[in-house]
C-alpha positions in Angstrom: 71.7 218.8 53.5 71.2 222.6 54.0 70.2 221.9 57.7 73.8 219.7 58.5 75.4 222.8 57.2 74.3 225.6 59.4 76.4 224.3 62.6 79.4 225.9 61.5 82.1 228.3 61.7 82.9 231.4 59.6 86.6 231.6 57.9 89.8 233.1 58.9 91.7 233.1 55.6 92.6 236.9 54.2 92.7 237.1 50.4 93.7 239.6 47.7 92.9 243.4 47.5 89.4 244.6 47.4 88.3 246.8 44.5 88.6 250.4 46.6 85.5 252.6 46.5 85.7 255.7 48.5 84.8 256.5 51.9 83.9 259.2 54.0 85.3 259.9 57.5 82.6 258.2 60.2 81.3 258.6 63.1 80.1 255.9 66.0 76.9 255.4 67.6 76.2 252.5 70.0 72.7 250.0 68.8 72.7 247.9 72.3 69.5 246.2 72.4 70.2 245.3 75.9 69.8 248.9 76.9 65.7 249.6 76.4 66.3 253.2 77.7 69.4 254.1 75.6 67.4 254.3 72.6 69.8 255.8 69.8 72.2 257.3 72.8 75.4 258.8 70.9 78.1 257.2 72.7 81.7 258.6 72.4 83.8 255.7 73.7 85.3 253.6 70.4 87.1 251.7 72.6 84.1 249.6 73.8 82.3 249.4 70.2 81.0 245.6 69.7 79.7 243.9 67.4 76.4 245.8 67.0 78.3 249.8 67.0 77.2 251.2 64.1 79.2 253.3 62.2 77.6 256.5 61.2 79.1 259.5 58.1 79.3 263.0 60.3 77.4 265.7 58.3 80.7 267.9 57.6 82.0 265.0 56.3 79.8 264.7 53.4 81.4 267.5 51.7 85.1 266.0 51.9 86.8 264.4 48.4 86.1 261.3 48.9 89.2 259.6 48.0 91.1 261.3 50.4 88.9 259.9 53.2 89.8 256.4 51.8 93.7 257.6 52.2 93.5 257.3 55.6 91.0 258.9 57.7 89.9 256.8 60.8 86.5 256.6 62.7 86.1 259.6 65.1 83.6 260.2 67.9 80.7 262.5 68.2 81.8 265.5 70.7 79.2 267.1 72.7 77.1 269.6 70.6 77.3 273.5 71.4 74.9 275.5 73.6 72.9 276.3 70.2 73.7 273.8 68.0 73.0 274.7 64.0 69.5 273.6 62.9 71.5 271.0 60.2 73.6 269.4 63.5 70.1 269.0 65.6 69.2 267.5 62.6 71.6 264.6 61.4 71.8 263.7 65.4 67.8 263.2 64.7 68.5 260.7 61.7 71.0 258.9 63.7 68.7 258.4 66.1 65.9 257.1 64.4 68.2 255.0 62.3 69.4 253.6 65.8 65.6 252.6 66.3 64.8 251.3 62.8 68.0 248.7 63.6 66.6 247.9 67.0 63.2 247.4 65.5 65.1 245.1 62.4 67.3 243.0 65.2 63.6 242.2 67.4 62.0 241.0 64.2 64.6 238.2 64.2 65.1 237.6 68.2 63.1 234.2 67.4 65.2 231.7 65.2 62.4 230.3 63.8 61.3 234.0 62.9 59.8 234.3 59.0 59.4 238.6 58.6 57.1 239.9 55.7 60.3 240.2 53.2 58.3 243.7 52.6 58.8 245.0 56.1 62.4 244.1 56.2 63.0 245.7 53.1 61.3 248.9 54.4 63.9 248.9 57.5 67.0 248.5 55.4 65.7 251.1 53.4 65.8 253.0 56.4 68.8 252.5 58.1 71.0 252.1 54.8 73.4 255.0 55.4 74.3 253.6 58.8 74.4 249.9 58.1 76.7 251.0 55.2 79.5 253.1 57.4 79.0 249.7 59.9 80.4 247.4 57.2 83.2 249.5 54.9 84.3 250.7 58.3 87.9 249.5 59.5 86.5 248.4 63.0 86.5 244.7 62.0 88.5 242.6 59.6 87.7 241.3 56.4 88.2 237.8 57.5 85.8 238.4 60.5 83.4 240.7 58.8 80.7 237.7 57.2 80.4 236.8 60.8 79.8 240.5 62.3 77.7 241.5 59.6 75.4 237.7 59.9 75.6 238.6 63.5 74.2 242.2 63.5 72.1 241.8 60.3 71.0 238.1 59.9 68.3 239.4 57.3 71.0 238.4 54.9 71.1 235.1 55.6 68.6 235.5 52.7 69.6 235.6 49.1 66.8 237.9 48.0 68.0 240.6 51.0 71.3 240.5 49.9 70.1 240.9 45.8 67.8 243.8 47.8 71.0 245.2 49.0 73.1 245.2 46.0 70.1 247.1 44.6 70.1 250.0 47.2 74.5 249.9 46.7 74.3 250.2 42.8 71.1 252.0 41.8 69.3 253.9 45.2 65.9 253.4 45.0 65.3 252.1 41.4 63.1 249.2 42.3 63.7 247.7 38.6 67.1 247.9 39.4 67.6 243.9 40.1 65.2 242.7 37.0 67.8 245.4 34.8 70.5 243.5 36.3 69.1 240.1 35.2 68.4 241.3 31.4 72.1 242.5 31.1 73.2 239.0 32.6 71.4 236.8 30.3 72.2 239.0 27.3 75.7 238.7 28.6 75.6 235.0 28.8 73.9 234.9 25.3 76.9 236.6 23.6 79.1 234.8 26.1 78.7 231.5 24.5 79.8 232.8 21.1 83.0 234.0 22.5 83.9 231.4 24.3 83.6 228.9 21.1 85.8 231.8 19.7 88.5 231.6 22.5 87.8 227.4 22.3 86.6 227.5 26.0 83.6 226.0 25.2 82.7 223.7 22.2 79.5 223.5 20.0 76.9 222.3 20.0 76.2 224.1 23.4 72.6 224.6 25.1 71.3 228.2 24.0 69.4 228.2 26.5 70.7 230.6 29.3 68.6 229.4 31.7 69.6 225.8 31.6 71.7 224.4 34.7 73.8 222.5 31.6 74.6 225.7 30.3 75.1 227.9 33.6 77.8 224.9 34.9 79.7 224.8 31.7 79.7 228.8 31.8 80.9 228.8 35.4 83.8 226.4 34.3 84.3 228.5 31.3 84.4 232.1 32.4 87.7 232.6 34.3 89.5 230.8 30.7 87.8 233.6 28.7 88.5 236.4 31.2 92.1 235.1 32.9 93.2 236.7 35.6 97.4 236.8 36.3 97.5 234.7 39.2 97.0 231.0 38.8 94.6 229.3 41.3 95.9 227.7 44.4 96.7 223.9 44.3 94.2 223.0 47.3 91.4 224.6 45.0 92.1 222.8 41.6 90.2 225.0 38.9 89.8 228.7 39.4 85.9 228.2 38.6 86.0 226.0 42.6 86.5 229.6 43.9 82.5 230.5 42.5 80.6 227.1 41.9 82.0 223.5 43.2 79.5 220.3 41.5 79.2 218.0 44.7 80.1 214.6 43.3 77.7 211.9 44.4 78.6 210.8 48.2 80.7 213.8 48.5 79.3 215.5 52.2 79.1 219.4 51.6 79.9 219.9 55.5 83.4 218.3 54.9 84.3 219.8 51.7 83.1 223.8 53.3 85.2 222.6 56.4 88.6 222.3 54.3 87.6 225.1 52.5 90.2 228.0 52.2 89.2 231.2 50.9 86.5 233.3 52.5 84.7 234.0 49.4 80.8 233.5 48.6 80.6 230.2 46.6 77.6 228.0 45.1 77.5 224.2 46.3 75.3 222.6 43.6 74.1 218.6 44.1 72.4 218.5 40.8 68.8 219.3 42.9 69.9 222.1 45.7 72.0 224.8 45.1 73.5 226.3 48.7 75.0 229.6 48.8 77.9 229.5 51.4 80.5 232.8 52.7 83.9 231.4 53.2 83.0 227.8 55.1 79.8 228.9 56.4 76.8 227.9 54.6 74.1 231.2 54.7 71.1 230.5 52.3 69.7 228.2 49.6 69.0 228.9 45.5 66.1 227.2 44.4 66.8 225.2 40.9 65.1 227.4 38.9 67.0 230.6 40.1 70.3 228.4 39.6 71.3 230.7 36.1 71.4 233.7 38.3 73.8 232.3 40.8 76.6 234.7 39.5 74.4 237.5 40.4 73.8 236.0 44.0 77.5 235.9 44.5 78.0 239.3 43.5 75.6 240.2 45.6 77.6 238.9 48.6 80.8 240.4 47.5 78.7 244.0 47.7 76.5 243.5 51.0 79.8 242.0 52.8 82.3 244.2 51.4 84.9 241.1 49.9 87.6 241.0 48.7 87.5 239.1 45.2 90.0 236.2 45.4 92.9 236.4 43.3 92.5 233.6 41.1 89.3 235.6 39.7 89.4 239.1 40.3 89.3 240.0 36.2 86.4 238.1 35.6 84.3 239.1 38.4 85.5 242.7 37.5 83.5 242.2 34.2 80.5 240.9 36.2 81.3 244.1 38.1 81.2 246.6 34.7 79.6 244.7 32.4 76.5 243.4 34.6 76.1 244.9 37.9 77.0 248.5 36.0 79.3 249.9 38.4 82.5 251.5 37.1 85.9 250.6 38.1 88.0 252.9 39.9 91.1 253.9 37.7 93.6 252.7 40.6 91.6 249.0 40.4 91.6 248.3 36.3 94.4 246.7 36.2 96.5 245.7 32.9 94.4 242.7 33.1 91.1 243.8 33.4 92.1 246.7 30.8 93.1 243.5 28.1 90.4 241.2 29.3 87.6 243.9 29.0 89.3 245.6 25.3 89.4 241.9 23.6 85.3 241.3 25.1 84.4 244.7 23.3 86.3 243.7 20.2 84.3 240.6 20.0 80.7 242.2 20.4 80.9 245.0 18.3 81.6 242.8 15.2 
């Protein structure tokens, strides 16, 4: 089933807006693998970026408030350095450089479609070339409903699941390797206290599976968890349920290449047969969940939303902004907690600390 899927075509569809997280001003630098000789060249033409220009933080820029970079600052070019350029200028050109050549190095590992690389050595590149890749995919050089198919294009690493979970780690928490195993503790403590409230708010009804692990139980909390933490705007009639936007249950006969075909919103989703879970962006189908990895298919899907940059649709964007604070661990911006999230989030507290 996962093999029908892979021959098609990203989505086009814009959605709601995108939790803002700020952004310093960037720079460009051009990662042609064509060009053997051009190595990490600087170029200084934005007009003929592609899909593989990089987009790189200058290092005066660091300093700079971040929020008023995301006000409105664009992507500038790298001018030619002075006759005696400061040691910390010779310096950042040298890490954009050899960031250019850890990218080149990542893209050859994958020339081959059939290519398997040591999951180890592709970590070690991202690792590496983090700060770039980064200012390449919050950059305003390509639109959000484009962007899953630029960023598969440049980086098809994350065609993986477990590089995309890899990558939510390095966006959240740096280099904390325990990072992703933290992640899953607070998810299936969440879940455990999850089930309590939802009896409470009679979204779900005893006697329910305790165990959190269970594909019983992780289908009836999908279904459950945009009830329990509503979000204002009702889900769209093509969709159905607001829980189609995160996990659709194939029903037996239904073909998973027609139903991602008609599919509208560009969001990560779960397609789940009852045996093979597929993790698809928008209408394009990117990796596969084994069964016993099914309970953490929230966490996959958040770790989409991160490594992409998404928007979170607008039938869900309060409950994935509890995933967001409550399980990933990153704060909400004051502009982005809206009355809803505020209200949602207050009556969740309320419950627990009884």
């Amino acid at each position: 089933m996962y093999k029908q899927l892979q021959n098609m075509r990203s989505p086009r569809k814009r959605q709601g807006s995108i939790p803002q997280r700020g952004r310093a001003k960037k720079t460009l630098i051009s990662l042609d693998n064509t060009d053997e000789g051009s190595d990490g060249d600087i170029s200084g033409d934005t007009s003929s970026s592609s899909a593989n220009t990089i987009l790189l933080e200058s290092n005066d820029d660091i300093s700079e408030d971040n929020s008023s970079a995301a006000a409105g600052s664009l992507p500038r070019t790298v001018t030619a350095p002075p006759a005696a350029p400061a040691e910390n200028v010779v310096a950042g050109q040298e890490s954009r450089k050899m960031q250019a050549r850890h990218y080149k190095t990542l893209r050859n590992m994958y020339k081959n479609p059939n290519a398997k690389p040591i999951q180890r050595d592709v970590a070690q590149l991202l690792d590496l070339e983090f700060e770039a890749r980064r200012a390449f995919v919050v950059g305003d050089v390509t639109k959000e409903e484009d962007r899953p198919t630029k960023v598969f294009e440049a980086y098809p690493c994350f065609k993986d699941f477990r590089n995309a979970m890899d990558e939510l780690r390095r966006i959240i928490d740096g280099t904390n390797c325990k990072c992703i195993e933290e992640m899953k503790g607070r998810w299936a403590d969440f879940c455990a206290q999850v089930q309590f409230y939802g009896v409470w708010k009679k979204a779900l009804k005893p006697p329910f599976p305790l165990d959190v692990r269970g594909v019983d139980f992780t289908i009836a909390l999908f279904n459950a968890l945009p009830s329990l933490f509503p979000s204002p705007s009702p889900p769209p009639k093509f969709l159905g349920n607001a829980s189609d936007a995160l996990l659709h249950i194939l029903k037996p006969g239904e073909d998973p290449v027609l139903y991602l075909e008609k599919r509208r919103l560009s969001s990560p989703v779960l397609l789940f047969d009852g045996t093979v879970c597929i993790v698809a962006v928008g209408n394009m189908p990117v990796s596969t969940l084994p069964q016993e990895n099914f309970w953490e298919g929230m966490l996959v899907l958040m770790a989409y939303y991160y490594t992409l940059h998404l928007t979170y649709p607008k039938c869900v964007p309060t409950l994935l902004s509890v995933i967001q604070t409550e399980v990933v661990g990153d704060a909400i911006h004051d502009q982005d907690a809206t009355s809803t999230y505020k209200k949602a989030i207050a009556e969740w507290k309320s419950f627990i600390e009884k």
